[in-house]
Every structure is written in structure tokens, then in C-alpha cells.
C-alpha positions as CSV (number, residue, x, y, z in Angstrom):
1,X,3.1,30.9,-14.3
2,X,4.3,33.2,-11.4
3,X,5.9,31.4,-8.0
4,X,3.4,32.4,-6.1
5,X,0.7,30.1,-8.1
6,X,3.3,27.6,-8.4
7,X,3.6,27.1,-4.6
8,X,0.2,27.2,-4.1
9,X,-0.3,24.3,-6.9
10,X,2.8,22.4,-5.1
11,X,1.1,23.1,-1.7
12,X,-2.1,21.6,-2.7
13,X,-0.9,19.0,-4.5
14,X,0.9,17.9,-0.8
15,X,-2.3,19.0,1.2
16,X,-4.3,16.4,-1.2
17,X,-1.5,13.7,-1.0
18,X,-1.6,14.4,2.7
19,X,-5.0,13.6,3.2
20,X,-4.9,10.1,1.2
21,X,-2.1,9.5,3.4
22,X,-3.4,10.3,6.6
23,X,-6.2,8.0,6.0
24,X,-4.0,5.3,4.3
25,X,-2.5,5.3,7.9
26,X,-5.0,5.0,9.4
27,X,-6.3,2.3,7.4
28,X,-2.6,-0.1,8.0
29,X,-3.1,1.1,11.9
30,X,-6.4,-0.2,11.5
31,X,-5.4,-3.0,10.0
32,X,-2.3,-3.8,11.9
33,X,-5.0,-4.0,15.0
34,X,-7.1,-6.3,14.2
35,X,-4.9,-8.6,12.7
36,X,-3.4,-9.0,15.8
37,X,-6.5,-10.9,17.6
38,X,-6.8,-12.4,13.8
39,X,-3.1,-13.9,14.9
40,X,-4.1,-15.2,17.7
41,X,-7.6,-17.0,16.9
42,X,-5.8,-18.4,14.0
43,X,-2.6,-19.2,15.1
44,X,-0.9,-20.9,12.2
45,X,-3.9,-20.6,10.0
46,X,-3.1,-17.0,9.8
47,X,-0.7,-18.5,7.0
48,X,-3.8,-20.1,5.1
49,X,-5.9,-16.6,5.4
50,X,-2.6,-14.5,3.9
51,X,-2.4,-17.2,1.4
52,X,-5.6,-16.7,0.1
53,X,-5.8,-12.9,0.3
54,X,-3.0,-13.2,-1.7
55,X,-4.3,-14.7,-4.6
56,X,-6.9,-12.9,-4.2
57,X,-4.9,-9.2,-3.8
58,X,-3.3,-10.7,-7.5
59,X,-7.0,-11.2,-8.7
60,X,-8.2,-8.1,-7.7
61,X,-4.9,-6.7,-9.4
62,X,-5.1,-7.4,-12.6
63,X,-9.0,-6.7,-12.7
64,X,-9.2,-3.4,-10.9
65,X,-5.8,-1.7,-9.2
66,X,-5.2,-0.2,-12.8
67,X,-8.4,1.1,-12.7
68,X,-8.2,4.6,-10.1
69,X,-4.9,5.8,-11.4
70,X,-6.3,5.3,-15.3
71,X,-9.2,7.3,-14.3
72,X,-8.0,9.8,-12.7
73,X,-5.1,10.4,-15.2
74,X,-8.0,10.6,-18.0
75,X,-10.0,12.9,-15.7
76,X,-7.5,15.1,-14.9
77,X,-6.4,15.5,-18.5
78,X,-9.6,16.3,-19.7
79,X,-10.6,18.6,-16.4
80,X,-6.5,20.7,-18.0
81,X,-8.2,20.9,-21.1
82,X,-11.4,22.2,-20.2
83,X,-13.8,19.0,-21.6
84,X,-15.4,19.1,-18.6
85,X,-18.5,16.9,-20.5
86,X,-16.5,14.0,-21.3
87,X,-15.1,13.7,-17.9
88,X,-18.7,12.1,-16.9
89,X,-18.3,10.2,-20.2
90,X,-14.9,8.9,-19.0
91,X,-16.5,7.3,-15.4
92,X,-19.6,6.0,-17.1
93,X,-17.3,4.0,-19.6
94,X,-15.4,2.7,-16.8
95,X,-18.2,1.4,-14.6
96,X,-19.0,-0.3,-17.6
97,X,-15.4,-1.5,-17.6
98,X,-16.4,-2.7,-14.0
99,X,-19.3,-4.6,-15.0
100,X,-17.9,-7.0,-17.7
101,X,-14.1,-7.5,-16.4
102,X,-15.2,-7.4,-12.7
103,X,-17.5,-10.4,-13.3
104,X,-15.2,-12.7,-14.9
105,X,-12.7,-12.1,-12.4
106,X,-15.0,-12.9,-9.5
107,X,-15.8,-16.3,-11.8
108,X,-12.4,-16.9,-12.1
109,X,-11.5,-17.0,-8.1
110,X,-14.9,-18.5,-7.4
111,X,-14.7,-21.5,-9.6
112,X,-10.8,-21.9,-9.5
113,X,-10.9,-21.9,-6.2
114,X,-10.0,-25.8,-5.8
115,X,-7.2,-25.3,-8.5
116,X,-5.4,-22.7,-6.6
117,X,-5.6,-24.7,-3.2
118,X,-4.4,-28.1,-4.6
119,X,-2.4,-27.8,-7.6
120,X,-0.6,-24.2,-7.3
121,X,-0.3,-24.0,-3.5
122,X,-1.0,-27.5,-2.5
123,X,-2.7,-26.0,0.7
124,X,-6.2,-27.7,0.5
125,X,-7.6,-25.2,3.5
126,X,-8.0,-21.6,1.2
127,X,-10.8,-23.2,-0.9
128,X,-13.1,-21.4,1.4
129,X,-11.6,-18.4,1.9
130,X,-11.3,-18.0,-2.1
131,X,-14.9,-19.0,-2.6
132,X,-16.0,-16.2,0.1
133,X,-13.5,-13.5,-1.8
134,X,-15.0,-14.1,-5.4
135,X,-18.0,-11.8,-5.1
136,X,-15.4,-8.7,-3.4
137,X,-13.2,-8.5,-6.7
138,X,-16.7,-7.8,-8.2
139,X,-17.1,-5.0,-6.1
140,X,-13.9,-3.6,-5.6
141,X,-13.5,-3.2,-9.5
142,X,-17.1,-0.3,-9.3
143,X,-15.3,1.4,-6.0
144,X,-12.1,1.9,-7.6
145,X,-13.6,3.5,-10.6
146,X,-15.3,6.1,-8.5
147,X,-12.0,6.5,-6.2
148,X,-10.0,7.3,-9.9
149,X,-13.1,9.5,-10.8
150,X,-12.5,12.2,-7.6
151,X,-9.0,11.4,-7.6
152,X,-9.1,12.9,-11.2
153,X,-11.2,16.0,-10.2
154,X,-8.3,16.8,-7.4
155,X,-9.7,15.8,-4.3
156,X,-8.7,13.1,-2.1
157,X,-11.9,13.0,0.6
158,X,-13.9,10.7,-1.0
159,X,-11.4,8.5,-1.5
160,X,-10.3,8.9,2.5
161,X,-13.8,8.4,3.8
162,X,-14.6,5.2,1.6
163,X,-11.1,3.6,3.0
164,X,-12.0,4.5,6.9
165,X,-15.5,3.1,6.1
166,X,-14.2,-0.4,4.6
167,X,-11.7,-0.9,7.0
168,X,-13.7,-0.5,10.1
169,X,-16.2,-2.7,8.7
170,X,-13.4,-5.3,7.6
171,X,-11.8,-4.8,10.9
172,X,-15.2,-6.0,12.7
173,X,-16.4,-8.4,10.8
174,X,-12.6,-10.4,10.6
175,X,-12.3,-10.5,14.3
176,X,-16.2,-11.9,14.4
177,X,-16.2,-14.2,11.2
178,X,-12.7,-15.9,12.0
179,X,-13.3,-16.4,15.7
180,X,-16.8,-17.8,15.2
181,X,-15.8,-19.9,12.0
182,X,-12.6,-21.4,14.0
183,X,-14.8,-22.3,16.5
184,X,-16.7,-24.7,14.6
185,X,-14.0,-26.2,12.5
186,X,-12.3,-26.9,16.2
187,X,-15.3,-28.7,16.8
188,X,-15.1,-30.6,14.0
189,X,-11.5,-31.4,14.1
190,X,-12.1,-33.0,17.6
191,X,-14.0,-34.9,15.9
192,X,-12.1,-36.0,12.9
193,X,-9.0,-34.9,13.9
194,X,-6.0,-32.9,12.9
195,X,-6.7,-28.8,12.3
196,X,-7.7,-29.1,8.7
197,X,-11.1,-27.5,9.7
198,X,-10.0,-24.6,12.1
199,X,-7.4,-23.0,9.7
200,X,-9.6,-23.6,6.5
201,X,-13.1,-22.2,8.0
202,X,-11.5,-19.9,10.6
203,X,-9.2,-18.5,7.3
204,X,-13.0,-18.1,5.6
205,X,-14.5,-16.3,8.2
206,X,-11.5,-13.6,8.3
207,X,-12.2,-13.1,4.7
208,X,-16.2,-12.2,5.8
209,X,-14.5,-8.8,7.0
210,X,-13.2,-8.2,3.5
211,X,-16.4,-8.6,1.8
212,X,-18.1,-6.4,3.9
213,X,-16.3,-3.6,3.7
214,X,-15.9,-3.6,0.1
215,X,-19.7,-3.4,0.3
216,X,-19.7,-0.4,2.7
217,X,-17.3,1.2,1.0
218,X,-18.9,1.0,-1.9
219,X,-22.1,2.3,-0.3
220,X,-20.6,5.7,0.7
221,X,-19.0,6.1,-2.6
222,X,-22.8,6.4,-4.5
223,X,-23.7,8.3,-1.4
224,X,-20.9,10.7,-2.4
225,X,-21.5,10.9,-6.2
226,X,-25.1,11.0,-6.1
227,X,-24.8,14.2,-3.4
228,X,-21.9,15.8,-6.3
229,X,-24.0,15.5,-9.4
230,X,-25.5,18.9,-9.8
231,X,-21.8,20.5,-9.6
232,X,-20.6,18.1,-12.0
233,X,-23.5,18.5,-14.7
234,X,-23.3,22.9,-14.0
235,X,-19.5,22.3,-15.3
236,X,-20.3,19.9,-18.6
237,X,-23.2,22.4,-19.1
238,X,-20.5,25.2,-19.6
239,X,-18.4,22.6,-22.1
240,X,-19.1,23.1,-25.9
241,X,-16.5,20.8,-26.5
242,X,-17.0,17.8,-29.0
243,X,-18.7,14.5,-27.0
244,X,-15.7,11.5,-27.0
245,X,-17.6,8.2,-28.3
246,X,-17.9,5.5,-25.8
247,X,-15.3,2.9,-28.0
248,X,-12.9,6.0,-27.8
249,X,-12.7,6.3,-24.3
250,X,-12.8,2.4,-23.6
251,X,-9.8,2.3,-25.5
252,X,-7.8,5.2,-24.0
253,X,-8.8,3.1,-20.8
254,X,-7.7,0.0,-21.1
255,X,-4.5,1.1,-22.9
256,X,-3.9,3.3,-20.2
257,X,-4.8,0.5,-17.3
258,X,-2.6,-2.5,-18.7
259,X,0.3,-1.2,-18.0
260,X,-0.5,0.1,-14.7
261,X,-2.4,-3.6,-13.7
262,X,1.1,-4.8,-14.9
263,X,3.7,-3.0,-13.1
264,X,0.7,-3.9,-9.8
265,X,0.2,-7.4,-10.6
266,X,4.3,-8.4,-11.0
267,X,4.4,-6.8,-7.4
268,X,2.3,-8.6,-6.1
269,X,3.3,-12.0,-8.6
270,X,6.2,-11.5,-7.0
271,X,4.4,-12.3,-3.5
272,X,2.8,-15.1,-4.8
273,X,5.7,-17.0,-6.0
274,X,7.5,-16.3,-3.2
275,X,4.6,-18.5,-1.4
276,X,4.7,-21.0,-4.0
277,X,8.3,-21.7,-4.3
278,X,9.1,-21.0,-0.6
279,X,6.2,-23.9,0.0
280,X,7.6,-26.3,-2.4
281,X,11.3,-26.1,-1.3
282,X,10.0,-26.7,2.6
283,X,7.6,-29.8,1.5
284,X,11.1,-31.2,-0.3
285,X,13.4,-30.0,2.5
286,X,11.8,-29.4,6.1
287,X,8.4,-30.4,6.8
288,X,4.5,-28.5,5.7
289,X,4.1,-27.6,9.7
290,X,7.7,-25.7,9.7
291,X,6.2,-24.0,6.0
292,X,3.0,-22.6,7.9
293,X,5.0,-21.9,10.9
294,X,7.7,-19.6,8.9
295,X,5.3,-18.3,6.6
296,X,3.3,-17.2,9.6
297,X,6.2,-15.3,11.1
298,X,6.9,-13.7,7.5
299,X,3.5,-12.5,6.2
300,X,1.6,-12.5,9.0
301,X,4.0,-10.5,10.6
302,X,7.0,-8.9,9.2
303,X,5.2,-8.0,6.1
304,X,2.3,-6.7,7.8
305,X,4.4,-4.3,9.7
306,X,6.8,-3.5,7.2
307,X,3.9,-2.8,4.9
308,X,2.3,0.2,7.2
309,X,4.5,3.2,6.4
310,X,4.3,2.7,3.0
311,X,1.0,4.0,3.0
312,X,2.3,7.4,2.7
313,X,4.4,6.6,-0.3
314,X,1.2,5.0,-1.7
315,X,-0.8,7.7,-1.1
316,X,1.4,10.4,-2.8
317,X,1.9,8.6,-5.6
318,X,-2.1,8.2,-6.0
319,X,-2.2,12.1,-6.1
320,X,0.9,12.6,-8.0
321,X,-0.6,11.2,-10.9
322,X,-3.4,13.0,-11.7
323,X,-1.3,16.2,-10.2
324,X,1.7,15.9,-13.0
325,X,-0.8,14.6,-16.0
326,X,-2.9,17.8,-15.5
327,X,-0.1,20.1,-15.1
328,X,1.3,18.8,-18.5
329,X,-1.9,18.7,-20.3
330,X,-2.2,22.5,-19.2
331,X,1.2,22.6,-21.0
332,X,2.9,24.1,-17.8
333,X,6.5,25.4,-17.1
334,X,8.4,22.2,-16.8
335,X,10.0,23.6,-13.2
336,X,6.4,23.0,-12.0
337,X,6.8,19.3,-13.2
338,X,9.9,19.2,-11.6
339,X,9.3,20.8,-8.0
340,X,6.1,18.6,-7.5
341,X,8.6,15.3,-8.3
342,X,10.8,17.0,-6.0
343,X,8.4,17.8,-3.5
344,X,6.7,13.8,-3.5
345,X,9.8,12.2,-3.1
346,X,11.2,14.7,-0.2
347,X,7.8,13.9,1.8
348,X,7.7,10.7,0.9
349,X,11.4,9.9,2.3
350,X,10.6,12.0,5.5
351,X,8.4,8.8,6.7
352,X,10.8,6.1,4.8
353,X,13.7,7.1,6.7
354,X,13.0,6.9,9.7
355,X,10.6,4.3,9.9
356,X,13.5,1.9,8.2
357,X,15.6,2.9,11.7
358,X,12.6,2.6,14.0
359,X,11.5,-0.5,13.0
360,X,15.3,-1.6,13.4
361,X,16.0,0.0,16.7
362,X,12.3,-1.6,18.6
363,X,11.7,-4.6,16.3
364,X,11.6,-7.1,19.3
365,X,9.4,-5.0,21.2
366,X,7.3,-3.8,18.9
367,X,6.6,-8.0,18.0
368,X,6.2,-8.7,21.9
369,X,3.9,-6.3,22.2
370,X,1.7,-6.6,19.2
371,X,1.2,-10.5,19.0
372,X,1.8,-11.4,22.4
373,X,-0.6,-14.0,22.1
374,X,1.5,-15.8,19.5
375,X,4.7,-16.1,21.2
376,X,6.4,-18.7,19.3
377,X,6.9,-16.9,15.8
378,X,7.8,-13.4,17.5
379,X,12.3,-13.5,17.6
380,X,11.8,-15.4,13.9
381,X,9.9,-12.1,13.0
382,X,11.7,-9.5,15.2
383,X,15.0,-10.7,13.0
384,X,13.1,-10.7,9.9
385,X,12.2,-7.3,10.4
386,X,15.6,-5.6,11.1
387,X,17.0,-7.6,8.1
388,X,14.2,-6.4,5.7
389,X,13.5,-3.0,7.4
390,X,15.6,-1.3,4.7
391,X,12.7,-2.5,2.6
392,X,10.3,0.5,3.7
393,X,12.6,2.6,2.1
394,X,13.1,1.1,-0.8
395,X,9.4,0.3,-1.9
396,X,8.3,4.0,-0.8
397,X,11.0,5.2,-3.6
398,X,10.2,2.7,-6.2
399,X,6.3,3.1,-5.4
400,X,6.8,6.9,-5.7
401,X,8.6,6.9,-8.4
402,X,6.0,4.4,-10.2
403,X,3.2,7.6,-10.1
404,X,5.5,10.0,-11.3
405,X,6.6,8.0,-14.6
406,X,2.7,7.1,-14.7
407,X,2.0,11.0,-14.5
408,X,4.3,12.2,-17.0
409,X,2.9,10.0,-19.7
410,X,5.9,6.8,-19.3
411,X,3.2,4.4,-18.2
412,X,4.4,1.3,-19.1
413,X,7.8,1.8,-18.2
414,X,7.6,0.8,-14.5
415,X,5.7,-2.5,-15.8
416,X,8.7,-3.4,-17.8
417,X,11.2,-2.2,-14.8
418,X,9.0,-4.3,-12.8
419,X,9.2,-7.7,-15.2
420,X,13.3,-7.3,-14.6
421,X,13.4,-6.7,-11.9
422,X,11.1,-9.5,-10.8
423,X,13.5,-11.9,-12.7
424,X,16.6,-10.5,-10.5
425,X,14.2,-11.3,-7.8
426,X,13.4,-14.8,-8.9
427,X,17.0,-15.7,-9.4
428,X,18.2,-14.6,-5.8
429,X,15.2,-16.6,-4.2
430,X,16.3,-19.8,-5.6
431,X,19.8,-19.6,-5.1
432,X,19.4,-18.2,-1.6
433,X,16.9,-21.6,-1.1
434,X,18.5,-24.3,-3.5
435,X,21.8,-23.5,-3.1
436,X,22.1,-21.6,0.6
437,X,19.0,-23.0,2.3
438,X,18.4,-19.5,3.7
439,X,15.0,-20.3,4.5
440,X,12.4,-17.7,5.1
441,X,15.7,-15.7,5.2
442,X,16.0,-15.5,1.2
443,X,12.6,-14.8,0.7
444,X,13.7,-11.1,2.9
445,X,16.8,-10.9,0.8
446,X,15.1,-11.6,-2.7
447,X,12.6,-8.5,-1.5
448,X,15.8,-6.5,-1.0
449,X,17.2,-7.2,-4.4
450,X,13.8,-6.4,-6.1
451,X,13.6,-3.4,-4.5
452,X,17.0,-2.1,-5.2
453,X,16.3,-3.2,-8.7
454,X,13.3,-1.1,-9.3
455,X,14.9,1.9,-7.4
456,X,17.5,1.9,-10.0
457,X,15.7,1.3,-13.3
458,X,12.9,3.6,-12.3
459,X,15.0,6.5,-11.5
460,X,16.9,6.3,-14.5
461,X,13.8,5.7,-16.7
462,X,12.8,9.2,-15.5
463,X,16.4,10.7,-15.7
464,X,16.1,9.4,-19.1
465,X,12.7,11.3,-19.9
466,X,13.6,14.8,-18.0
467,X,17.3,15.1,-18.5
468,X,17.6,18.3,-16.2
469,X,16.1,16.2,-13.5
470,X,18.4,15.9,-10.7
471,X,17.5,13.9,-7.2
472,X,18.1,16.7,-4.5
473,X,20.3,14.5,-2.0
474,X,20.8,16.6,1.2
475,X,17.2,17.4,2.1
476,X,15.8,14.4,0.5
477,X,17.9,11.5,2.2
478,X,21.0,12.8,4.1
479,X,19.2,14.7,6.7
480,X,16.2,13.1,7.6
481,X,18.7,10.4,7.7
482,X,21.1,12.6,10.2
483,X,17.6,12.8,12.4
484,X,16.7,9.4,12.3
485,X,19.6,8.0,13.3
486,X,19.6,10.4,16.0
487,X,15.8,9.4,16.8
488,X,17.0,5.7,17.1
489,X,19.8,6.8,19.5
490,X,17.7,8.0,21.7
491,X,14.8,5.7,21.2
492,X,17.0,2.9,22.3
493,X,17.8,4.8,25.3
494,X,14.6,5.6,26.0
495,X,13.3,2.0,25.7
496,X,16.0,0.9,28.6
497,X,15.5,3.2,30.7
498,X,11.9,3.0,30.9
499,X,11.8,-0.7,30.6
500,X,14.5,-0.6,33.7
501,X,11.8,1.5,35.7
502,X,8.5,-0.5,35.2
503,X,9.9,-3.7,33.9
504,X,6.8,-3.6,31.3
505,X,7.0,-3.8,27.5
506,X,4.2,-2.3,26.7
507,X,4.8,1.0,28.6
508,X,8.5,1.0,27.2
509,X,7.3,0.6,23.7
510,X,4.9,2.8,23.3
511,X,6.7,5.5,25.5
512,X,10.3,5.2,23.0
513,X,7.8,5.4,20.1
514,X,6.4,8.7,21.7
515,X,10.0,10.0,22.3
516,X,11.1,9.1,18.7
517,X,8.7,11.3,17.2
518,X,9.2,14.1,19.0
519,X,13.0,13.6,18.5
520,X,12.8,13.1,15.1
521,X,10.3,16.3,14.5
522,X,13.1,18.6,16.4
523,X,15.7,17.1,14.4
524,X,14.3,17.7,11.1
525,X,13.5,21.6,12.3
526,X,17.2,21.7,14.1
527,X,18.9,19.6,11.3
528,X,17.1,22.4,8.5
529,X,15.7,19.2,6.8
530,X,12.5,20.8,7.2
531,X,12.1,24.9,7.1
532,X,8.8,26.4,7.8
533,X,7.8,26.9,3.9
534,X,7.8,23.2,4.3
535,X,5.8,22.3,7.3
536,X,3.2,25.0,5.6
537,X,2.8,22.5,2.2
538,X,1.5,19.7,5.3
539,X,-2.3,20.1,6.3
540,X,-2.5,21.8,9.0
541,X,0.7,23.4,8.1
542,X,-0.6,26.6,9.3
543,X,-1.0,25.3,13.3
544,X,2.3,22.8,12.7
545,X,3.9,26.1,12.4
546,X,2.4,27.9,15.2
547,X,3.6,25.0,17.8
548,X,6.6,24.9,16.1
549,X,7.1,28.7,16.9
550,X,5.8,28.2,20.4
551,X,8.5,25.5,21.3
552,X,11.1,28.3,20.0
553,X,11.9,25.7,17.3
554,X,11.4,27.9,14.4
């Protein structure tokens, strides 16, 4: 294969990467928004909603998340090969995946509901809100199959415009569901007394949004597929290959998905027994208010923000997989394999890096100015976020990293890196709770250790497989890191100054975050962390380029 081709595969497998990402973005923007009126209709019953999303996320993880990277690895393969007919075989089979596993999921959360909330958690209030979930992991199990179908055929759009959809919809209908559901617990906790009714039916009425937007999203997906099917019966039309029997491919699948679910699920396990044993130790230690109040601070807040630039990392490593498992079905120069690895984890660290120092530098303001209306929590989580910040880093490696052993055919290995790494995790938690009483405070420090776990296992599980592999240090990490430290530099600076002039957070905030970027984007040009060949692989590279050119940067 000549450069030139190669660049143009690289490129596009960047442009496509860029596109999920954009949207993922846009999605944890959109997301990060409306949880902040969510924070402060709920106050601390935003604990009992992330509680139940939670087990919920876990549900929905072992039932479906497996199920868009499985596809679109079997998709792409096939689409290398040329078996363009069983590619359509390959999505029927896993809507039929959908139908069965989906259903016994949603039983599952529907009708263990009241187990979850008093005998696991021992937080009687996310009955509701589990109830009201059920019928979404149902759902969400049909829309990732047709996500992993287009991801498969190398495009990202659909995908993009079935997450903007949802979240809009879940954005609305939260806001609306949890304010008029609080409303008439408060009513009937005046009567009864206590708050068991506003957080438990306000938590319910937050998880409305959720269901809603799985259903919308859904919607456009058909929409999309019905509008594709004459392209995609002209290309099985052209296939004289042999027809793959049903049993076949259901097999492939679910081979191909357990790992995946497994590696997704310890993730987020690792979430839920953080919740679990961080809410035992403060019933036995502190008090079941001071639990909600903590927890509060930590997931509805640190790990909401910490959780929004690892969208792009997410997003790469959904289109690295079909990317790399195509490329080696096609039986490709194994320098291509390499410079798209390469190529993810350089763009990947670009947003890392300096979103780690950002979130360092304005963590204060950034919580003063997002939930204002919940005062109280806001240093707990400011300090939480500047210990944990290194986080972002570390999960956008180990998350990139994931996809690329998943796309060069390791796909259970970051499962079992994941089941270690989950034990180191386990270990530190207790003793940083038992031992230290660390307090919300070991629950960031246990992340930390997981993360630096997977970081290592997973890079030397693919060291291990691709020998000449090498990670490519100064462009990668050393300077965007150069830049970023210089962006915080002057971030900080920026934030005084202007907060000296106008007194206003808000206006200081958002004007350092406007000077970081453009002082990080000259950095990377001025540092050579980024050369034009580079901005080019971004969409849009072409105009990127032209306004670098016009600023006399390039």
C-alpha cells in the first residue's frame, strides 16, 4: 500500500473518530447542563438518582455496551473481505440478540428493583427510579446494535445524530420529570415527614429523561436504516459469497461481546462497589446524611465533570476498532496498524493533557459556577477534582488502549487487565477507609490506582502482541504537556486578573477558559506538537489550517 493511501486511510480513520467525538462532546456538555438544575431540584437526592443510574449503567452493561463494538468489528471484517451479504446477516442476528437478552435484563432491574434498594445499597428511595429504567435497557440493547452496524460500515453520523437526539430529549424531560416528581413527594413529606418522598420520586422523575431519549434515539436510528437499505441490498447483490448460518454468526457474536461486556461491566462494577462499600463504612462510621452528602459531592459532581473529556477518548476508541479489525482482515502492511495506534493515542492525549491541568488550575470556579445553587458540597468537590483530575488522563489512555487490543483481535485481554486491576482497586479502597478513614478521599485515590493499573497492563498486553510497537513520547505526552502547563500558567493569570476587574465568577471563568484554548492551540503549533499534516487528519482540517496560516502561526 503506497503512503499516499495510507494517509488518506489514517486521515479518515481520525475524520470518523472526530465526528463521534465531536458529538460525544457535545452529548457530556449537554449533559453536564442539565444536571446542573437536576442538582439543585434534588439537592441531596441527586445521590439517590446517580445511585440508581448506576445500577442501571451496570445493567445496561452487561446486556448491551458489548454489543456496538462486536458489531461493528464483525461488520468491518466482513465489509475487508468483501461478504458484503452477510454483513445484513450479521445485524439481523444481533437485533435478535436484542430481543431475547434485552428483555431479561429489563425483567431483572424491574423486578429486583426492591432487592437492590434494601439489601445491596440499603437506600430504600431508588425503587422508583429502577422500576422507571427497566423498560430503557430494553431499548438501549436494539439502538446499540444499529450504532455497531454503521459503525462497522465506517461511518460515524448515524451514530452522532442518534446521541444529539437522545440527549436533548433526556436533557428535557430530566429537568421536567424530577422537578414536577419532587414537587409532589415534598408534598407528601410535609405531610408525613422526613424527605423520603422528594429524593425517591424526584430521583424517578430524572430517570423519565432517560427513557425518553432512548426511545427517540431509537426512532432516528430506523429512520436512518430504513432511508440506507437500497445501498446496502445493491452491495449484497454484488456478493457471490457463501450465506453464514444464523447459529454461526450468534456465536461469533456473543464470543466476541463477553469479553467486551466484561472489560465494560468491571468498570463500571468498580463504581458500584465503590457506592456500596463507601455507604456501608459511613452507616458504621459517620452518619447516612454525611453518606448522601459526600456521595453527592463525588458523583454528582466530580465525576460528572471529570467524566466529560473522556468523550473524545471514547469516541476514538469506538472507531478504532472497526478501523484496525478491517485493516487486518484486508491483511494490510503492519505500519498501517501501527500509525493508526499511533495516531489515536496522539489525539487522544491532545484533550487528556490538558484537560487534567485545566480542571486543576479552575476547579473552584468552575464548581462555583456550575452548581451555584448547591453551595454546600462545592470546596468538597473543587478538592476532589484537583486530586482526581490526573484521572482524565489516565482513563482516556486505558480507554484507548481497550479499542485498540479489541481491534487487533486481543479481545479479552483488557477484561482480564480490568479483573486485576479492579482487585488493586478494591484493596486500596478498604485500606484507605478501614484503616486511614480517608473518606470520600480514598474512593479518588482507589480510582487513581485502577487507572494506573490498567495503563500499565494494557500497554504491555499490546507491546506483547506487536513487539516493534513503540509509544512515541515527545509528541504524544511531553509536548502537549509543555503547552498545557503553559495554558494553566496563563489561565490562572487570566482568571485574577479578570476576576480583579469585574469581581464576577462567571465572567472570569468562562473568559480563562476562552484564553486557555487559544493558548494551548498556539502552543501546540509553536511547541511543533502539532504540524500542519496534523491539523489536516482533524475535520475541518482543511479551514483549521487556513486560520492557522492567517494568524502567521503556521
Amino acid at each position: 500500500m503506497g503512503s499516499t493511501d495510507r494517509k488518506e486511510k489514517e486521515s479518515n480513520f481520525i475524520v470518523q473518530g472526530g465526528i463521534l467525538a465531536l458529538a460525544s462532546v457535545l452529548v457530556r456538555i449537554i449533559g453536564l447542563i442539565y444536571r446542573i438544575p437536576m442538582n439543585n431540584i434534588l439537592d441531596t437526592g441527586i445521590a439517590v438518582y446517580s445511585t440508581a443510574y448506576s445500577i442501571y449503567s451496570l445493567i445496561w452493561m452487561i446486556a448491551s455496551f458489548g454489543v456496538p463494538t462486536a458489531v461493528s468489528r464483525m461488520v468491518a471484517q466482513r465489509i475487508g473481505q468483501k461478504r458484503y451479504k452477510n454483513v445484513d446477516r450479521v445485524f439481523r442476528t444481533a437485533i435478535l440478540f436484542s430481543i431475547v437478552v434485552g428483555g431479561l435484563a429489563a425483567g431483572v432491574l424491574f423486578f429486583g428493583a426492591n432487592f437492590f434498594a434494601n439489601v445491596v445499597f440499603r437506600m430504600p428511595e431508588i425503587k422508583y427510579a429502577l422500576m422507571i429504567l427497566a423498560p430503557t435497557v430494553w431499548i438501549s440493547t436494539f439502538i446499540g446494535a444499529f450504532r455497531g452496524f454503521y459503525q462497522g460500515l465506517g461511518t460515524m453520523i448515524p451514530t452522532a445524530i442518534s446521541q444529539i437526539a437522545e440527549q436533548i430529549v433526556n436533557a428535557v424531560m430530566s429537568i421536567v420529570g424530577s422537578y414536577v416528581l419532587w414537587n409532589y413527594g415534598h408534598k407528601l413529606d410535609l405531610e408525613k415527614g422526613g424527605k423520603f418522598y422528594s429524593d425517591a420520586y424526584g430521583a424517578a422523575g430524572g430517570t423519565i429523561g432517560t427513557a425518553s431519549g432512548a426511545v427517540v434515539a431509537l426512532l432516528v436510528c430506523i429512520v436512518i436504516y430504513v432511508s440506507s437499505r437500497p445501498q446496502l441490498k445493491k452491495m449484497a447483490s454484488r456478493d457471490k459469497s457463501k450465506r453464514e448460518s444464523t447459529s454461526r454468526i450468534m456465536k461469533i457474536l456473543i464470543l466476541t461481546m463477553l469479553p467486551i461486556t466484561l472489560n465494560s461491566a468491571t468498570y463500571n462494577i468498580s463504581s458500584i462497589l465503590d457506592n456500596s462499600i463507601f455507604g456501608n463504612y459511613m452507616d458504621a462510621v459517620r452518619s447516612h446524611d454525611l453518606y448522601l452528602s459526600m456521595w453527592a459531592a463525588y458523583e454528582g459532581k466530580y465525576h460528572l465533570i471529570t467524566h466529560v473529556p473522556l468523550a473524545f477518548a471514547t469516541a476514538l476508541s469506538a472507531s478504532a476498532v472497526p478501523n484496525l479489525s478491517k485493516v487486518i482482515a484486508s491483511q494490510a502492511d503492519s505500519k498501517v496498524v501501527e500509525g493508526k495506534i499511533h495516531l489515536a493515542l496522539r489525539f487522544s492525549m491532545l484533550i487528556a493533557i490538558p484537560s487534567c491541568i485545566g480542571l486543576f488550575a479552575l476547579a473552584d470556579p468552575v464548581m462555583s459556577l456550575l452548581f451555584a445553587g448547591t453551595p454546600k458540597t462545592n470546596p468538597l468537590a473543587a478538592t476532589l477534582v484537583q486530586m482526581g483530575c490526573i484521572t482524565v488522563l489516565m482513563y482516556s489512555f486505558s480507554t484507548i488502549t481497550n479499542g485498540i487490543l479489541q481491534g487487533i483481535g486481543k479481545v479479552s485481554t483488557p477484561a482480564k487487565n480490568a479483573l486485576v486491576a479492579l482487585v488493586g482497586h478494591i484493596i486500596v479502597l478498604a485500606v484507605c477507609l478501614w484503616i486511614f478513614k480517608l473518606d470520600v478521599y480514598g474512593v479518588v485515590i482507589s480510582d487513581i490506582v485502577f487507572g494506573l493499573f490498567m495503563n500499565i497492563l494494557n500497554y504491555y498486553s499490546i507491546r506483547k502482541e506487536m513487539t516493534s510497537f513503540h509509544l512515541e513520547i515527545r509528541k504524544t505526552f511531553f509536548l502537549p504537556f509543555v503547552s498545557a502547563v503553559i495554558m494553566g500558567g496563563f489561565t490562572l493569570v487570566a482568571y485574577d486578573a479578570c476576576h480583579f476587574l469585574c469581581h464576577s465568577n462567571a465572567i472570569s471563568t468562562v473568559f480563562a477558559i476562552a484564553v486557555a484554548v487559544a493558548v494551548y492551540a498556539v502552543a501546540l503549533i509553536k511547541t511543533h506538537a502539532m504540524e500542519e499534516e496534523d491539523l489536516r487528519n482533524f475535520p475541518k482540517g482543511r479551514v483549521l489550517v487556513r486560520i492557522a496560516k492567517k494568524a502567521h502561526l503556521l
